[in-house]
N, C-alpha and C positions, 0 to 999 in steps of 0.2 A: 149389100148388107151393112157394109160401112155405114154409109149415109141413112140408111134407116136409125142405127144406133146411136147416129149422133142426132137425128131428128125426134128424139124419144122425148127428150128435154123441151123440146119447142111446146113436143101435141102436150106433156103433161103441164104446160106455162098458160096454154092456151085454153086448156080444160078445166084451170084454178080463173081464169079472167071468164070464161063462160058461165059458171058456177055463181061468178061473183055480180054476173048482167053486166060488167063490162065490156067494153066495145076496143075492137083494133080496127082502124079504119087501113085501107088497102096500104094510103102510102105507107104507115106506119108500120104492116107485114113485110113492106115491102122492103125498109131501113132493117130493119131486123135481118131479114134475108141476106141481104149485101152484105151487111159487116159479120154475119156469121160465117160464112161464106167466103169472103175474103179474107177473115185470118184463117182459117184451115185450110184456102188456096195458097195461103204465105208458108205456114208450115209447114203443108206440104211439098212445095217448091223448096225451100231449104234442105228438107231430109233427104228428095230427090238428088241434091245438087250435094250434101256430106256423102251419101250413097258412095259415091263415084271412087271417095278416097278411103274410104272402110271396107276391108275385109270380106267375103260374103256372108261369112260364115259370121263373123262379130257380129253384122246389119240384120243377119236373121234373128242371131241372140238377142240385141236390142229390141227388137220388132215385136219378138213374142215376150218377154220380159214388159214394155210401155204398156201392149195391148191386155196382158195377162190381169196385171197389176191393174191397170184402172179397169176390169174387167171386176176385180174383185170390191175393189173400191165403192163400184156403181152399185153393188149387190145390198150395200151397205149403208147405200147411201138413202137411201126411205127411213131405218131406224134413226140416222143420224140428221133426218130434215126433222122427223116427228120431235126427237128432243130438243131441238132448239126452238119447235112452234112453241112446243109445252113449257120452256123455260125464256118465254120473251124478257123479262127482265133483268139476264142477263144482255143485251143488247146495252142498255145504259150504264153496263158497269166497263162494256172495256171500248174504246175511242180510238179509233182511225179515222187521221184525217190525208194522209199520202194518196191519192187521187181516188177521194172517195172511197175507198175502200170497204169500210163500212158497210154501206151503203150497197156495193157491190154484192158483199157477204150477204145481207140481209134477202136482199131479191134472190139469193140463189136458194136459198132457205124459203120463203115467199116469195114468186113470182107476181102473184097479184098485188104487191106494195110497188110495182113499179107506177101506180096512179097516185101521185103522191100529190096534187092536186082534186085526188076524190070526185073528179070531176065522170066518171065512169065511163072515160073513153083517155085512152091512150096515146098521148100525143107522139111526134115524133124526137124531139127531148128523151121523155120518159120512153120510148123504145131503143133507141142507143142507149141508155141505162142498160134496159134489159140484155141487149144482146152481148153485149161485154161480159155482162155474168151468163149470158148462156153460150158464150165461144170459151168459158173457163176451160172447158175437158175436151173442146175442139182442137186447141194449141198441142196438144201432148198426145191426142190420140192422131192427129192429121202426119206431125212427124215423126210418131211409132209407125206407122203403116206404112210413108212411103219409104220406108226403110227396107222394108221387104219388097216381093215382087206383086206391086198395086201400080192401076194407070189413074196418075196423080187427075188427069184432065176430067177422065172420066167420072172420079168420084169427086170433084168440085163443079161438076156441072148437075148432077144427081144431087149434091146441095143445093144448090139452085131450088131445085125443083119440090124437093122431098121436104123443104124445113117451112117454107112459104106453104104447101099443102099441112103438111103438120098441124099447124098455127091456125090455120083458117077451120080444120075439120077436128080440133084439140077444142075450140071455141062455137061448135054447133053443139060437139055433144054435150060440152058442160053447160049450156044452155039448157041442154033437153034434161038432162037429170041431176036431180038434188045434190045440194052441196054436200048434205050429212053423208052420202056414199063414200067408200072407200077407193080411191081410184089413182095410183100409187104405181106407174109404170117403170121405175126406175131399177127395180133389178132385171126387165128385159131387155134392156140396155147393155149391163152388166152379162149374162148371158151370152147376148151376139157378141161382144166383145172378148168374151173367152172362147166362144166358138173359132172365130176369127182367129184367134193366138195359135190355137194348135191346127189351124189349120196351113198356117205359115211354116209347121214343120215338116208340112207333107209333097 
């Protein structure tokens, strides 16, 4: 269930490039995959490894507290992409330049500005762009979890698998149906991730 919720961001990045008739070629699914993957194998291996010296009963609170929270967050988070489509021109009024940042922000609000050469295929550059902004909510949700009782191995190799499928079947269907549809997964994200919180109580 984890990894479904973190894979919600991929299919909805991959259903904005579909939409758009852009292209992600295999390797470029593939870079995406790895580094999203690999920082949520990192946070999760750290929360594992504090686990050890916290409390159980603190590592639950935390657990269900990280997961709750950006549970509500995610719920939230569709009203709060739509106002900054609708309000692009605040982009040029406020400047990050500390590693891109910007730039980061921006794709995570539009995923399909990661073609920033308009070329309609998504190179491997522009996909580590991407996946940095789409490990944003992996970092914080991977070391909520393993804080409770989660098999870190397990849910990093179900990333593996779930965020690469994601991506590739996020970018058939937004091929198949028109952009002007409304198609906006990001409070089921939200959701499993509150499911999840209180299930950590049980």
């Amino acid at each position: 269930m984890l990894a479904s919720a973190l894979s919600m961001d991929a299919f909805v990045s991959g259903f904005a490039y579909g939409s758009n008739k852009i292209k992600i070629p295999m390797l470029s699914v593939q870079i995406i995959n790895i580094i999203c993957s690999s920082i949520l194998g990192i946070s999760l291996l750290v929360g594992t490894v504090l686990k050890q010296y916290i409390p159980s009963w603190l590592t639950l609170a935390i657990c269900f507290i990280i997961l709750f929270t950006l549970g509500v967050v995610k719920l939230l988070d569709s009203v709060t992409k739509s106002i900054i489509r609708k309000h692009n021109h605040l982009d040029k009024e406020i400047e990050f330049s500390m590693f891109n940042f910007k730039f980061i922000l921006n794709l995570y609000a539009n995923p399909e500005e990661a073609d920033v050469d308009a070329s309609k295929v998504i190179s491997p550059i522009e996909a580590s762009s991407l996946a940095i902004a789409l490990s944003l909510d992996g970092m914080a949700i991977g070391f909520g979890a393993a804080l409770g009782n989660i098999n870190a191995l397990a849910v990093f190799l179900c990333s593996l698998v779930t965020d690469a499928a994601a991506i590739i079947l996020g970018c058939y269907i937004g091929n198949k149906i028109a952009r002007k549809l409304s198609f906006n997964l990001s409070w089921l994200s939200g959701v499993l991730l509150i499911i999840l919180a209180f299930l950590k109580l049980f």
